[in-house]
N, CA, C and O atoms as CSV, one atom per row, in Angstrom:
chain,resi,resn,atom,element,x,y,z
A,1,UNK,N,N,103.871,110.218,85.347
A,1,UNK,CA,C,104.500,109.140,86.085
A,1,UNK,C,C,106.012,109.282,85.994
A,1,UNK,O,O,106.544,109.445,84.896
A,2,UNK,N,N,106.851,109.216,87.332
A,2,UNK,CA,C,107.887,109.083,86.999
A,2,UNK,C,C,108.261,107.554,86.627
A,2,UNK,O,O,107.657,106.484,86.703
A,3,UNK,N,N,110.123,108.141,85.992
A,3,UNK,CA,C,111.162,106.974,86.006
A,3,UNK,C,C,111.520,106.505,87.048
A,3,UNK,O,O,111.717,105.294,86.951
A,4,UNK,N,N,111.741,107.004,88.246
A,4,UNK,CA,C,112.399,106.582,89.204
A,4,UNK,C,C,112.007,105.370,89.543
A,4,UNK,O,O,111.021,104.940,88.945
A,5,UNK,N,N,112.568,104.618,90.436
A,5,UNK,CA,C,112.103,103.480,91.086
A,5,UNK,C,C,112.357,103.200,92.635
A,5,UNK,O,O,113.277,102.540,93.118
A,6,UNK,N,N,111.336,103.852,93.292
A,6,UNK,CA,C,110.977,104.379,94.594
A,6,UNK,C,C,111.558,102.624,95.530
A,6,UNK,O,O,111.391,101.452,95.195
A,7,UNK,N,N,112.191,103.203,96.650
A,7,UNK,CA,C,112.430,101.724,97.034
A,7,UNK,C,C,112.400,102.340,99.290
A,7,UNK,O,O,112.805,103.421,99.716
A,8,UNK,N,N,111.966,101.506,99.903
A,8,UNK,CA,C,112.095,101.586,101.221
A,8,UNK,C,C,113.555,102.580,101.708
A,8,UNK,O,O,114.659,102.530,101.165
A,9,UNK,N,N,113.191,103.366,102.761
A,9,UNK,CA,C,114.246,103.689,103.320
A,9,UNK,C,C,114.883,102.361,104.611
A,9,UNK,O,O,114.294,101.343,104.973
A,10,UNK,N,N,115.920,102.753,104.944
A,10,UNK,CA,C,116.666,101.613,105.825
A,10,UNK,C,C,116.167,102.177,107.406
A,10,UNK,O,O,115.984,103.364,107.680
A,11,UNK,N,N,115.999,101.009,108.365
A,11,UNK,CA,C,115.150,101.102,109.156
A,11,UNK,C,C,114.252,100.688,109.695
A,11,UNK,O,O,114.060,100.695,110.911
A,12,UNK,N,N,113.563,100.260,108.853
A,12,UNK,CA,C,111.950,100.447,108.980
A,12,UNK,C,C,111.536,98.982,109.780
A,12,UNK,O,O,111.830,97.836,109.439
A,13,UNK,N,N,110.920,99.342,110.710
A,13,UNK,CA,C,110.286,97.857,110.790
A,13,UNK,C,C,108.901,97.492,110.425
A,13,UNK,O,O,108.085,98.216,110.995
A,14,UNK,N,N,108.319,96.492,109.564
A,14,UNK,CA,C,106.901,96.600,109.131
A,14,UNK,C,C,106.683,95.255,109.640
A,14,UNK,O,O,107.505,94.347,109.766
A,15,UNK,N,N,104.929,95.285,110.026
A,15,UNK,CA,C,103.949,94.404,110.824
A,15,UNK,C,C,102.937,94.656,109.854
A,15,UNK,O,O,102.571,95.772,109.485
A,16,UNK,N,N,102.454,93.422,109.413
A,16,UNK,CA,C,101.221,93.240,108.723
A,16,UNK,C,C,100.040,93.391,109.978
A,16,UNK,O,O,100.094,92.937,111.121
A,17,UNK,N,N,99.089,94.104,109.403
A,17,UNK,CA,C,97.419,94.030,110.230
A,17,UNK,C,C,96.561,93.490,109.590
A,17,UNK,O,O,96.869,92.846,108.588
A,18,UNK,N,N,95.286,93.608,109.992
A,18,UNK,CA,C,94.434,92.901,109.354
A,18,UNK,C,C,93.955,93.966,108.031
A,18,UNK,O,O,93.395,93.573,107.008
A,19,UNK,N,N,94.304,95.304,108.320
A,19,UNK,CA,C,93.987,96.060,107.304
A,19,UNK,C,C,95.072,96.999,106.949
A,19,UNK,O,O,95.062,98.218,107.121
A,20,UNK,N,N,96.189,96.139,106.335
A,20,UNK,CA,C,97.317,97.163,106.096
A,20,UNK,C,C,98.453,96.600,106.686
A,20,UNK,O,O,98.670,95.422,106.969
A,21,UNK,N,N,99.318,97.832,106.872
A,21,UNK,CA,C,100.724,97.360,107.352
A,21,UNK,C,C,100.601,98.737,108.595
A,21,UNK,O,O,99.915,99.757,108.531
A,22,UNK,N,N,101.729,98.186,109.883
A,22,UNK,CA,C,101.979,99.357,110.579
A,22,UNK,C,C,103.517,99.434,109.985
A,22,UNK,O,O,103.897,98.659,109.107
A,23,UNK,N,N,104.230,100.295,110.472
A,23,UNK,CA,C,105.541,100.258,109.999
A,23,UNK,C,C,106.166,101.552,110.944
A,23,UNK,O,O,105.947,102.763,110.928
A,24,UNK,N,N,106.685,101.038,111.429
A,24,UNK,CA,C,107.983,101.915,113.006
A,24,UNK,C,C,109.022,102.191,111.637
A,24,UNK,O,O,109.270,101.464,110.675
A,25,UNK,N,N,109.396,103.251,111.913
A,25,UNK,CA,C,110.686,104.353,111.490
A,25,UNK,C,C,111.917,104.654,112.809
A,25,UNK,O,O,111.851,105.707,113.443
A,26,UNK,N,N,112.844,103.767,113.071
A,26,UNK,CA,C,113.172,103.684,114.030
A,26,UNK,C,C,114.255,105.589,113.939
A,26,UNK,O,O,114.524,106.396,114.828
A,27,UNK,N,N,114.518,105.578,112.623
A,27,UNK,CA,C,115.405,106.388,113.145
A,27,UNK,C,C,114.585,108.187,112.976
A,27,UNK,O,O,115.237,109.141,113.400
A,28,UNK,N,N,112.995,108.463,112.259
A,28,UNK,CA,C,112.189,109.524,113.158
A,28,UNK,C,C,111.937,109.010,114.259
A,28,UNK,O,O,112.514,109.691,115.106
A,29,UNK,N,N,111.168,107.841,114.919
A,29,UNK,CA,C,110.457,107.090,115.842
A,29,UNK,C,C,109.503,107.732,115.565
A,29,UNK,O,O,109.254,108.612,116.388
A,30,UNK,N,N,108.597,107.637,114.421
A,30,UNK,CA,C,107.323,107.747,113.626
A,30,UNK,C,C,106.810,106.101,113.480
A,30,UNK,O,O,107.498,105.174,113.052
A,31,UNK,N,N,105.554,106.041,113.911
A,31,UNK,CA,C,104.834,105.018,113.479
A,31,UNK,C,C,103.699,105.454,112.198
A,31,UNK,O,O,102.866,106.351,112.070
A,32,UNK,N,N,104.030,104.625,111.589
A,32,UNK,CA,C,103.193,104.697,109.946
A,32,UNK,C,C,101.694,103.556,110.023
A,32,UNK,O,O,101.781,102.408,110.457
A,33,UNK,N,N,100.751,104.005,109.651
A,33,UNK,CA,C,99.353,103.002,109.355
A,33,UNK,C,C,99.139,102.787,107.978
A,33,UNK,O,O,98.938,103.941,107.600
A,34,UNK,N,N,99.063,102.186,107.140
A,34,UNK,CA,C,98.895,102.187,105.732
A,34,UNK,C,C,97.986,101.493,105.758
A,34,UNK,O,O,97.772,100.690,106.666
A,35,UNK,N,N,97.284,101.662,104.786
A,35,UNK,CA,C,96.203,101.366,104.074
A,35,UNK,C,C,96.204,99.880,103.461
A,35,UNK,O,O,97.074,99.129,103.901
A,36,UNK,N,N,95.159,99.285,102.314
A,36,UNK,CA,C,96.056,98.052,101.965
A,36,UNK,C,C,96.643,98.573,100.624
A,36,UNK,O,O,97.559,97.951,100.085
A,37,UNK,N,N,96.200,99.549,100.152
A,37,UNK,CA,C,96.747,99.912,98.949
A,37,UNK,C,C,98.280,100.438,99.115
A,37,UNK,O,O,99.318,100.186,98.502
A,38,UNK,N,N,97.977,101.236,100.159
A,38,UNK,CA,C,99.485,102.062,100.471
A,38,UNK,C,C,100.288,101.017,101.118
A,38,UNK,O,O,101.474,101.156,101.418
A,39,UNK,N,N,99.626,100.027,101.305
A,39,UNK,CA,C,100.740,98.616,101.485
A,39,UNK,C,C,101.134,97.705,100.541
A,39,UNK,O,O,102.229,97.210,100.273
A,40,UNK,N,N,100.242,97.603,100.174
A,40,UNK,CA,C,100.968,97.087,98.431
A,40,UNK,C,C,101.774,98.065,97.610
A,40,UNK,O,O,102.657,97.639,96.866
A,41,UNK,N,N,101.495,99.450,97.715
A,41,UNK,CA,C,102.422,99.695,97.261
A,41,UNK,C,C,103.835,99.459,98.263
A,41,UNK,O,O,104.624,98.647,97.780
A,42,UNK,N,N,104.184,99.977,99.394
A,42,UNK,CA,C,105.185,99.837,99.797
A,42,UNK,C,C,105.654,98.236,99.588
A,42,UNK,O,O,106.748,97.866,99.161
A,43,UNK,N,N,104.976,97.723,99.839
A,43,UNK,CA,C,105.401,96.309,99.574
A,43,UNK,C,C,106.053,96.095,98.256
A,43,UNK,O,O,107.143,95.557,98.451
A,44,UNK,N,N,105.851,96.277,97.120
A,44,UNK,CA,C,105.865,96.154,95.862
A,44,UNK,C,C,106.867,97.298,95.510
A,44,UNK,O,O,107.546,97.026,94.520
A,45,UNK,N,N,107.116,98.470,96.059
A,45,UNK,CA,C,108.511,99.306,95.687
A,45,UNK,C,C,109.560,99.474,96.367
A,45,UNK,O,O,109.847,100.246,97.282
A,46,UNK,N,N,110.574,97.994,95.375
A,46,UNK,CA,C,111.529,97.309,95.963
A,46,UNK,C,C,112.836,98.157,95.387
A,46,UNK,O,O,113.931,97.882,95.878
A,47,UNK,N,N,112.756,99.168,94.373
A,47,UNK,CA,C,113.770,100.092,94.059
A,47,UNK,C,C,113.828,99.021,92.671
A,47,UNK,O,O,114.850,99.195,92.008
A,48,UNK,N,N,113.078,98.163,92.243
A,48,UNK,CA,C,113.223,97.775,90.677
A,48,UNK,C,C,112.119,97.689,89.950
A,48,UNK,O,O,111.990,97.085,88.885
A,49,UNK,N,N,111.261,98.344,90.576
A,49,UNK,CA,C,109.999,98.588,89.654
A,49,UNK,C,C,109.570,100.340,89.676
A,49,UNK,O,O,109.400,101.002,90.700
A,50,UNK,N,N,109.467,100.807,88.353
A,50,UNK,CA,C,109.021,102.262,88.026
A,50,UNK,C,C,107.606,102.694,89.090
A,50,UNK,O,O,106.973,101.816,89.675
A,51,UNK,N,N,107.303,104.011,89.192
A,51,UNK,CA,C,105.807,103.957,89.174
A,51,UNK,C,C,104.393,103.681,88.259
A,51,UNK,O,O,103.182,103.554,88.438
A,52,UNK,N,N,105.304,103.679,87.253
A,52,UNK,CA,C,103.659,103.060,86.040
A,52,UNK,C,C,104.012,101.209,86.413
A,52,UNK,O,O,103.022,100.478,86.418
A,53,UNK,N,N,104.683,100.896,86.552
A,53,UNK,CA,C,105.195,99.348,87.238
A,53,UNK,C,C,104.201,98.938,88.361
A,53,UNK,O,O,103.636,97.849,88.270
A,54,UNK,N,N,103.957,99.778,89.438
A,54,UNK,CA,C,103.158,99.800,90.573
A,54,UNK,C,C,102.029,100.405,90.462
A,54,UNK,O,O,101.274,100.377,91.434
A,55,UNK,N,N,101.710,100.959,89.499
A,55,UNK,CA,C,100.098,101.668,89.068
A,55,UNK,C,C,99.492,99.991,88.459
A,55,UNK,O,O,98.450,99.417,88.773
A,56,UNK,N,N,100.551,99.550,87.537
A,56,UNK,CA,C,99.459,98.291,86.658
A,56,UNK,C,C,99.390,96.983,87.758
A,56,UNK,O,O,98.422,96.222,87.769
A,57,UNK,N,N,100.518,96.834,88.652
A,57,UNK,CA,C,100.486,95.368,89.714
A,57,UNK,C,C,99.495,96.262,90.185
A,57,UNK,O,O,98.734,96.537,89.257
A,58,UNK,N,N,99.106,96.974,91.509
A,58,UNK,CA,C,98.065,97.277,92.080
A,58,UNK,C,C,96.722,97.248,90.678
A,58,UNK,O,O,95.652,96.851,91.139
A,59,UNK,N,N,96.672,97.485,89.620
A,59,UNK,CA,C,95.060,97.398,88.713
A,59,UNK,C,C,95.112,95.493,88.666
A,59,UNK,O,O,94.067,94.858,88.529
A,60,UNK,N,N,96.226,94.928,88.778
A,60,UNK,CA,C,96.567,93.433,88.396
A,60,UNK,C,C,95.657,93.039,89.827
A,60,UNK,O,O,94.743,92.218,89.758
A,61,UNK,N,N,96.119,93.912,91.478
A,61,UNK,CA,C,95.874,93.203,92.282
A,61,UNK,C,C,94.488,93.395,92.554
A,61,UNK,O,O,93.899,92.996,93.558
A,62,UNK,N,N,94.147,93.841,91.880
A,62,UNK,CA,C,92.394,94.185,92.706
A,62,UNK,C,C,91.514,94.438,91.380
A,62,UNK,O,O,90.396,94.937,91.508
A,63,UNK,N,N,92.096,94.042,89.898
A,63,UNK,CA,C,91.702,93.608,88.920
A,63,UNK,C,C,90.439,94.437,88.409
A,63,UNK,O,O,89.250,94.153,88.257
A,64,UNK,N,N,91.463,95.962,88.144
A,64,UNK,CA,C,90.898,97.192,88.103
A,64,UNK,C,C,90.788,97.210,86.365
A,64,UNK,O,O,91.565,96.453,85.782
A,65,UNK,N,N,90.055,97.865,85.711
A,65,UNK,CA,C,89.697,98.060,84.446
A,65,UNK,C,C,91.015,98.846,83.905
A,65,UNK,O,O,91.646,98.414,82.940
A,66,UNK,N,N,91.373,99.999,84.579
A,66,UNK,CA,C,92.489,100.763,84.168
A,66,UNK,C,C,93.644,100.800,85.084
A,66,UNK,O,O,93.002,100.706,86.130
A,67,UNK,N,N,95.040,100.877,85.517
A,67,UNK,CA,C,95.772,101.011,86.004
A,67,UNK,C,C,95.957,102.493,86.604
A,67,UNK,O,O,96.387,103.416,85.913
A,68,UNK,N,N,95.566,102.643,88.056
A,68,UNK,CA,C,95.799,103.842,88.785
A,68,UNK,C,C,96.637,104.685,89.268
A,68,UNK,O,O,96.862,105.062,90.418
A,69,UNK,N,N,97.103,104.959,88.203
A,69,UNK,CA,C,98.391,105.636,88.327
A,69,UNK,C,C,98.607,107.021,88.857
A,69,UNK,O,O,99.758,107.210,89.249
A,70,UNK,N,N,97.993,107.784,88.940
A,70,UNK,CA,C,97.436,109.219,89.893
A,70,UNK,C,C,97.422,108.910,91.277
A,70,UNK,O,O,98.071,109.547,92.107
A,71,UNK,N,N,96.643,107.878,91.557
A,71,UNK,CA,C,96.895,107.413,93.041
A,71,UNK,C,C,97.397,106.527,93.319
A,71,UNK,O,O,96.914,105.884,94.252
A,72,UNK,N,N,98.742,105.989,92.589
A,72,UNK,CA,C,99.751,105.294,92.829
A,72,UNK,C,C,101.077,106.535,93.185
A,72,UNK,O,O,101.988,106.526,94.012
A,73,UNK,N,N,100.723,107.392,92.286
A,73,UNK,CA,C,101.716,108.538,92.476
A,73,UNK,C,C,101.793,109.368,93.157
A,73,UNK,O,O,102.769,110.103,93.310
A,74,UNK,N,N,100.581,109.415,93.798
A,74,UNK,CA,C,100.217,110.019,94.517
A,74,UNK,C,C,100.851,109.669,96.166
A,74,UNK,O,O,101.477,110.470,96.860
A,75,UNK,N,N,100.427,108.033,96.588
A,75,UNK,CA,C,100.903,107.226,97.295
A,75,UNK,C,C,102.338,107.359,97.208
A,75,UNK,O,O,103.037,107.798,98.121
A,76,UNK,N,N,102.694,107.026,96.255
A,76,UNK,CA,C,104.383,107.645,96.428
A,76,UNK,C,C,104.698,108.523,97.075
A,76,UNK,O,O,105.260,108.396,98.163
A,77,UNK,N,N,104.323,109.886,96.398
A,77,UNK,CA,C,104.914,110.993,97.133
A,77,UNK,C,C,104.792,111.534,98.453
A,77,UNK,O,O,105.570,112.288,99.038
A,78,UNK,N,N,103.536,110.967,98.900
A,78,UNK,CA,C,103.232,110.839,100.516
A,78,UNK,C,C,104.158,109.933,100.719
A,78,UNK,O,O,104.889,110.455,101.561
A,79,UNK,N,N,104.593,108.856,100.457
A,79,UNK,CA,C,105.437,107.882,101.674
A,79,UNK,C,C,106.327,108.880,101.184
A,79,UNK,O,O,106.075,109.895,101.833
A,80,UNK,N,N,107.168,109.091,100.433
A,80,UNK,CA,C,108.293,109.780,100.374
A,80,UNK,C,C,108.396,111.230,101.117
A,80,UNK,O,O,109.366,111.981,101.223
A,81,UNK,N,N,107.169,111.352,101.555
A,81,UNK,CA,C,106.931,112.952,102.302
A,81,UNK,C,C,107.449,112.588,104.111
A,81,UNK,O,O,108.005,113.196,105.025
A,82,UNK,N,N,106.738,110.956,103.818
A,82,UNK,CA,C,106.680,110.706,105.145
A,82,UNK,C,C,107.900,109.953,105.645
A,82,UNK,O,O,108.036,109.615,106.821
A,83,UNK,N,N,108.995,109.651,104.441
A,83,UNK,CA,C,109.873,109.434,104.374
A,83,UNK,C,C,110.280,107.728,104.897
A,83,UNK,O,O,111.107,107.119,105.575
A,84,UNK,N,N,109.101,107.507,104.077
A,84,UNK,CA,C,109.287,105.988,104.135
A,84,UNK,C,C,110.239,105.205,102.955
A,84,UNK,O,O,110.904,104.180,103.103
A,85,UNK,N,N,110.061,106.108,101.639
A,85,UNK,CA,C,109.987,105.634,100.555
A,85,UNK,C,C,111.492,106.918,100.446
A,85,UNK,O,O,111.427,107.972,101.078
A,86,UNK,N,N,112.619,106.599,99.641
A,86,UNK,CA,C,113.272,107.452,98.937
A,86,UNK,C,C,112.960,107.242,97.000
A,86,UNK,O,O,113.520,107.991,96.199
């Protein structure tokens, strides 16, 4: 897990769905579909919470036995691929 503390790039416009978030990238003009997980995370990495920070709120939000931190980190590095997330 990193230290960093992953936070939105500037831009973005996000719309809640019924399953997830969409989110326009005005300046690729990429439209994003997230998941609800990959929306809680984006939601939740505000640039002041770590990724083990967002591994334990997501086990908090869906009141997981262990905190998922592999596929919290994972989730990271895709938005950051997709350049949602710096």
């Amino acid at each position: 897990m990193s230290d960093e503390r992953p936070e939105p790039v500037d831009g973005l416009d996000v719309h809640e769905v019924d399953d997830g978030l969409v989110v326009y990238h005005a300046d690729t003009d990429r439209v994003h579909y997230l998941n609800p997980t990959a929306a809680v995370v984006l939601t939740l990495a505000d640039g002041t919470r770590t990724e083990g920070e967002l591994a334990e709120l997501v086990r908090a939000a869906w009141e997981l036995d262990a905190a998922p931190q592999a596929e919290v980190h994972e989730c990271v590095d895709q938005l950051r691929a997709e350049g949602v997330l710096r």
